[in-house]
Structures are given as structure tokens and as C-alpha cells.
C-alpha positions in Angstrom: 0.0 0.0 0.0 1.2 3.5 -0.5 2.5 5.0 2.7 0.4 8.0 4.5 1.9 10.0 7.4 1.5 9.2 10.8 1.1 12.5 12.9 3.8 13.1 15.5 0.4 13.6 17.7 0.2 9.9 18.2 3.8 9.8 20.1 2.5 12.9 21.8 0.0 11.4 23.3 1.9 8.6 24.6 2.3 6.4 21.6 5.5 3.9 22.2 7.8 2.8 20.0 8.5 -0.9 20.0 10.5 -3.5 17.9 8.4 -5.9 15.9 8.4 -9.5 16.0 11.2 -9.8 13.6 13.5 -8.5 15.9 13.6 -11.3 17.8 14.4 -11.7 21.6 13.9 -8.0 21.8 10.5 -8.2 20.3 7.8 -5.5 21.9 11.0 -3.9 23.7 11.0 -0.4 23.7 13.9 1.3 22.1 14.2 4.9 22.3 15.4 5.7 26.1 18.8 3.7 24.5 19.0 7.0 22.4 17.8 9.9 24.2 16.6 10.0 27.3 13.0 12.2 26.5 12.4 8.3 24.5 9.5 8.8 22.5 9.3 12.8 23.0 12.1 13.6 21.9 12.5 15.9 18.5 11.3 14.6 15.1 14.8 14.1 13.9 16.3 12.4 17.0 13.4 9.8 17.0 13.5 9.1 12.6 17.1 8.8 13.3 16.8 6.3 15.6 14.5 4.5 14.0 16.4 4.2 11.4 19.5 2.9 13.6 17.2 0.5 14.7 15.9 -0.4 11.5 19.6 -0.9 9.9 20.9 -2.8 12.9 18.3 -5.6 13.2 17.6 -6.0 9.5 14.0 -4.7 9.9 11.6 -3.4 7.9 9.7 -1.5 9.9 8.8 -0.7 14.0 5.8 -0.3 15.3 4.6 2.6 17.0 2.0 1.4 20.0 -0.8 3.8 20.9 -3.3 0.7 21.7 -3.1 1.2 25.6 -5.5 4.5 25.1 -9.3 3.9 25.5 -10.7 3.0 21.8 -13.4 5.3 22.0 -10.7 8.5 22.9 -8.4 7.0 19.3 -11.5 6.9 17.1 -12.2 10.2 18.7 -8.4 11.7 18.3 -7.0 9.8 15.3 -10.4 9.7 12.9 -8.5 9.5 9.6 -5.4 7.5 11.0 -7.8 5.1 12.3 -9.7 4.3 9.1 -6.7 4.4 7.0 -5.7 1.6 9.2 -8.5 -0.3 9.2 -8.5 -0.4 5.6 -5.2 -1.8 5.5 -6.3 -4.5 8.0 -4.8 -2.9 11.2 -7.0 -1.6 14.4 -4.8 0.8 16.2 -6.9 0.1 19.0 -6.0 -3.4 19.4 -2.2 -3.6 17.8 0.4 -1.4 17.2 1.4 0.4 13.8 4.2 -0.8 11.3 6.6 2.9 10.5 8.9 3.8 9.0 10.9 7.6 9.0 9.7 9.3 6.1 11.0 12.6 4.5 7.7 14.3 4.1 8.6 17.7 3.7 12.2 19.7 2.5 13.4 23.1 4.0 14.6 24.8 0.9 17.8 25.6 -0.4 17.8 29.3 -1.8 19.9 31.6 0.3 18.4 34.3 0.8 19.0 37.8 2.9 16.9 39.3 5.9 14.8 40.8 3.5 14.1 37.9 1.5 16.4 38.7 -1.5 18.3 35.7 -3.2 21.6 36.5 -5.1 19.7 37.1 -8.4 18.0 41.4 -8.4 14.7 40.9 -8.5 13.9 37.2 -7.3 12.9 37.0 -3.8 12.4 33.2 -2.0 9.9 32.8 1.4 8.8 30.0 3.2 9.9 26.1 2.5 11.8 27.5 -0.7 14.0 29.4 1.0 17.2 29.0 3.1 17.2 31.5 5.9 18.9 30.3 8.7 15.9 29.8 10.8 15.6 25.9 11.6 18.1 23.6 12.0 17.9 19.3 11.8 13.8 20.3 13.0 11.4 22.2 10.7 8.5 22.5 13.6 5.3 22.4 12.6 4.0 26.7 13.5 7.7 27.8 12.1 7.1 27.4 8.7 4.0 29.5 8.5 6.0 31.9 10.9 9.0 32.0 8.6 6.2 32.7 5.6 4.7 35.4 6.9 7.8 37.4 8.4 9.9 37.0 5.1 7.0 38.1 2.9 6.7 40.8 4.7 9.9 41.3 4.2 10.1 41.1 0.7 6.9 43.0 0.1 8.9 46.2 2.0 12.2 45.7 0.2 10.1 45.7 -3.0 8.0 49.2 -2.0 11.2 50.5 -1.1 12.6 50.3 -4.8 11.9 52.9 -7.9 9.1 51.7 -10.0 9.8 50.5 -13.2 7.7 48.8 -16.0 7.9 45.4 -16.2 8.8 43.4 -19.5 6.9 41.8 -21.8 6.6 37.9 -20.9 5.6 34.9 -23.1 3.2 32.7 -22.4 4.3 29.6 -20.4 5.4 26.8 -23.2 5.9 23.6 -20.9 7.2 21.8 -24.2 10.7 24.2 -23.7 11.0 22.8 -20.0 9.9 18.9 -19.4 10.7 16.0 -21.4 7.8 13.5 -21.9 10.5 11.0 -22.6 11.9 11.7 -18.9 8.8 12.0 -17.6 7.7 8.3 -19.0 10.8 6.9 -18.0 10.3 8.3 -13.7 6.8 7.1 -13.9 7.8 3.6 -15.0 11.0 3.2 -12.7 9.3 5.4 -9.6 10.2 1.8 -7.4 14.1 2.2 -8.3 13.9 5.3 -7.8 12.4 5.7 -4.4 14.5 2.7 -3.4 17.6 4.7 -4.5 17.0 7.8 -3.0 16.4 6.1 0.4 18.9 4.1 0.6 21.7 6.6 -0.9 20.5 9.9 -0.9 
């Protein structure tokens, strides 16, 4: 099945993380106080890299993140979309615990930009995911990046009043022919596998 994301909510609200059966002797074991001792609260990117130690070092495919000691009636209540998502897949989150794995599921940018939102190019500004400001480190959280978008905006919108008016040039209309290759594009859609495999394991 594709994967879906599993809100951080669920280890906020005392979901565990466990080894599966596969791992063994240390099957059900919680594994996160080895790494840090906050365990399951710690940061987003303390807990996916541990996971993914774990992962690596056992051979697994997967851990399973255990939320199934909370009422049903409060998960159904909490988790509406998790919990049917699950169950279509054949797994009650109220009775068992869910098979994750880290997943990259958004990108802080990489255009380096000013205070004021200016890249290195007159005229092209970059806010929000797009951009690289110096504001987050190894953790994008969750209220920063509409923070981030709204204060660099701002930004840019006064740098931009601040300059002389000047008419803008003529532009032609968008021609997507000039900048994707159907060829490529056939080629990603039939390898998309490979290619997810590869950038996972190497990238």
C-alpha cells in the first residue's frame, strides 16, 4: 500500500515505540530511552534517526509505534483518519500497534536568501519552505514554517515598496514543451520503485 503519514500527535500522546516480531528476543522492547533519554518525545529528527538505527541494525523493515493502551473510544475520537486508514489496511490501532517507517515528508529549501528575502539574483525573492534562511536547523516545527512565511514576505513586500518603480517586460506565455521532457517523464513514472529505493537508501 502507499504509505500515508502518521502524525507526530500519536507519540505525543503517549504512543510507544517498539521492535516488531522480527526483531527477535527484543521483540515489543521499547527502544528509544537507548538513544535519548526524553524516548518517545524527543524531537522529530532524533526519534526518525533512531529508528532508522534501529531499523539498519536488526535488518527490519519496519517498527511499530503502540498507541493501543489508550481507551478505543478517545483514538477513534483523536485519530479519525489514522484510524480508518488503518483499518482499511487491515490494522486496528486500537488493538495492535502500527508498522513505520521515517519518512522525509517535507524539505526546508535551499535558496539563500537575505533578511529581507532577496536571493543572489535582483529581482527574485524566496519565502517559506523554498527558501534557506537560517531559521531551523535538523527540526522544521510544525508553526515555524508559516512563521517563517509570513515574516519573510513581509519582508520582501517592503524591500520591494522600497525600490523605484519600473515597468515590467513583456513575458511569453508559459510553453511547458521548452522545460519537461515527456521521454523523462515516462521513463520516472515507470522506474518510480528504483527510484524511491535509491534515493532512500543513498541519498
Amino acid at each position: 500500500a502507499k504509505s500515508f503519514l502518521i502524525t507526530e500527535a500519536i507519540r505525543g500522546e503517549g504512543g510507544l515505540l517498539k521492535l516488531p516480531p522480527e526483531a527477535g528476543a527484543a521483540a515489543g522492547q521499547r527502544f528509544m530511552l537507548s538513544h535519548d533519554e526524553r524516548a518517545e518525545l524527543a524531537p522529530r529528527d532524533v526519534v526518525a534517526r533512531a529508528i532508522d538505527f534501529e531499523i539498519k541494525k536488526r535488518g527490519l523493515d519496519y517498527v511499530h509505534l503502540d498507541i493501543s493502551h489508550k481507551p478505543a473510544d478517545w483514538l477513534i475520537e483523536h485519530f479519525p483518519t489514522i484510524y480508518a486508514r488503518c483499518m482499511e489496511l487491515g490494522i486496528d490501532i486500537t488493538k495492535e500497534p502500527i508498522p513505520i517507517v521515517p519518512a522525509a515528508h517535507y524539505t526546508c529549501g535551499g535558496i539563500v536568501t537575505d533578511l529581507h528575502a532577496r536571493t543572489d539574483i535582483p529581482g527574485l525573492y524566496a519565502a517559506g519552505e523554498a527558501s534557506c534562511t537560517g531559521l531551523h536547523g535538523a527540526n522544521r516545527l510544525a508553526s515555524n514554517s508559516l512563521l517563517e512565511c509570513l515574516v519573510f514576505a513581509e519582508a520582501a513586500v517592503n524591500d520591494i515598496l522600497s525600490l523605484p518603480k519600473r515597468e515590467l517586460p513583456a513575458l511569453p506565455e508559459w510553453d511547458e514543451s521548452r522545460v519537461s521532457d515527456p521521454d523523462e517523464e515516462i521513463v520516472i513514472a515507470h522506474n518510480w520503485e528504483e527510484l524511491r529505493r535509491f534515493m532512500w537508501d543513498y541519498v
